[in-house]
C-alpha positions in Angstrom: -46.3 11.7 33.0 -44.2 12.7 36.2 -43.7 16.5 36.5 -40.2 17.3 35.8 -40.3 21.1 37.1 -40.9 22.3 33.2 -42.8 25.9 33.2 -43.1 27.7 30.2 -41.2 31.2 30.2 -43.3 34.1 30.0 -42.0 37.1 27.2 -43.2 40.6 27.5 -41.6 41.7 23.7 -42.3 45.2 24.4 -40.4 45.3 27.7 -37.3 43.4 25.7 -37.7 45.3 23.1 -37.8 49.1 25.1 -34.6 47.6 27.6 -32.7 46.4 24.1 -33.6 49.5 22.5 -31.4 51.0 24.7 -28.1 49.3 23.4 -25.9 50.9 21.5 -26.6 49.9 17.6 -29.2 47.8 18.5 -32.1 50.1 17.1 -30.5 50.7 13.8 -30.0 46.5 13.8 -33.9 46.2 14.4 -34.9 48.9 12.1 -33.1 47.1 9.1 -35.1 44.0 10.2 -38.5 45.5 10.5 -40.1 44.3 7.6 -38.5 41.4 8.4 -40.5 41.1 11.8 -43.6 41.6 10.5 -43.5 39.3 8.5 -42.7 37.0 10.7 -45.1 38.5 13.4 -47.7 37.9 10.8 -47.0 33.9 10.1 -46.8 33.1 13.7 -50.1 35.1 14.0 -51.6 32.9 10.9 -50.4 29.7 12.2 -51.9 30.5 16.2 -54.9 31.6 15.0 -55.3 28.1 12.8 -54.2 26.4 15.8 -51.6 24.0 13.9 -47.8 23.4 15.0 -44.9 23.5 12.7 -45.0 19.9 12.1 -49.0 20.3 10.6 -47.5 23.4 8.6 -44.7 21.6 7.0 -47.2 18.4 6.4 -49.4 20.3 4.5 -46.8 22.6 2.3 -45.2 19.2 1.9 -41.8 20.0 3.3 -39.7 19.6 6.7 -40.4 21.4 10.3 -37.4 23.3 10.2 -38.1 24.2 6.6 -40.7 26.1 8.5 -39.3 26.4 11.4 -36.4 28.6 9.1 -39.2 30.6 7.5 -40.6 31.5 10.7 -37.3 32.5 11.8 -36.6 36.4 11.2 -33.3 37.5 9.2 -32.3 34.1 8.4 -34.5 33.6 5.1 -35.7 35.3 2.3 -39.1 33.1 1.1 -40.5 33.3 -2.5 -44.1 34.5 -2.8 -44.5 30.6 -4.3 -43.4 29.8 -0.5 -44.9 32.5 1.2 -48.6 31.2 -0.7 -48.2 27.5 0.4 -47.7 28.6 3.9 -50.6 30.5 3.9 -52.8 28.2 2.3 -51.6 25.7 5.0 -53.0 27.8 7.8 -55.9 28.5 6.3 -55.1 32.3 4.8 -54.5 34.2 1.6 -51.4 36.4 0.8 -51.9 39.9 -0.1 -49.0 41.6 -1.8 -49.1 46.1 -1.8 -46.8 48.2 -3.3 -46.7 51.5 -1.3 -46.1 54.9 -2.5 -43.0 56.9 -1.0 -43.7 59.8 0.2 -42.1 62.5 -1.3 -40.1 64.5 0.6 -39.6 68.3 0.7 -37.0 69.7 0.0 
């Protein structure tokens, strides 16, 4: 295979995110989708540490790449826990679901 000049790009998230952070509206924008980020933070996570691409994910869920590809994709998709549980099964994990107590504020 000849070299065509490709190099991957390098990404330092918490530089983007401190330099975007500075835009006006941006933080509120990235604070709605926190949950949102995590979530995805924690599939990509799941699916690196298995070692499997997209395509291997959507293979064994029995679905498309960009089925996964969308679910992988912050904002864009709301997945069911039926989902969210063949995904993790494909890269080898369990899914955990916690309700959390609000804190109760003073008044």
């Amino acid at each position: 295979m000849t070299d065509r000049g490709h190099r991957p790009v390098t990404h330092d998230h918490e530089a983007f995110l401190e330099k975007a952070l500075k835009r006006k509206g941006f933080g509120e924008a990235y604070d709605d989708l926190e949950d949102e980020y995590l979530l995805v933070r924690e599939l990509l996570g799941a699916r690196m540490r298995a070692g499997l691409t997209q395509e291997e994910v959507a293979e064994s869920m029995g679905t498309t790449k960009s089925a996964v590809s969308r679910l992988e994709a912050a904002g864009k998709h709301s997945p069911s826990v039926t989902t969210l549980k063949k995904y993790a099964q494909a890269v080898g994990c369990d899914v955990e679901i916690h309700l959390v107590p609000t804190l109760e504020r003073s008044s």
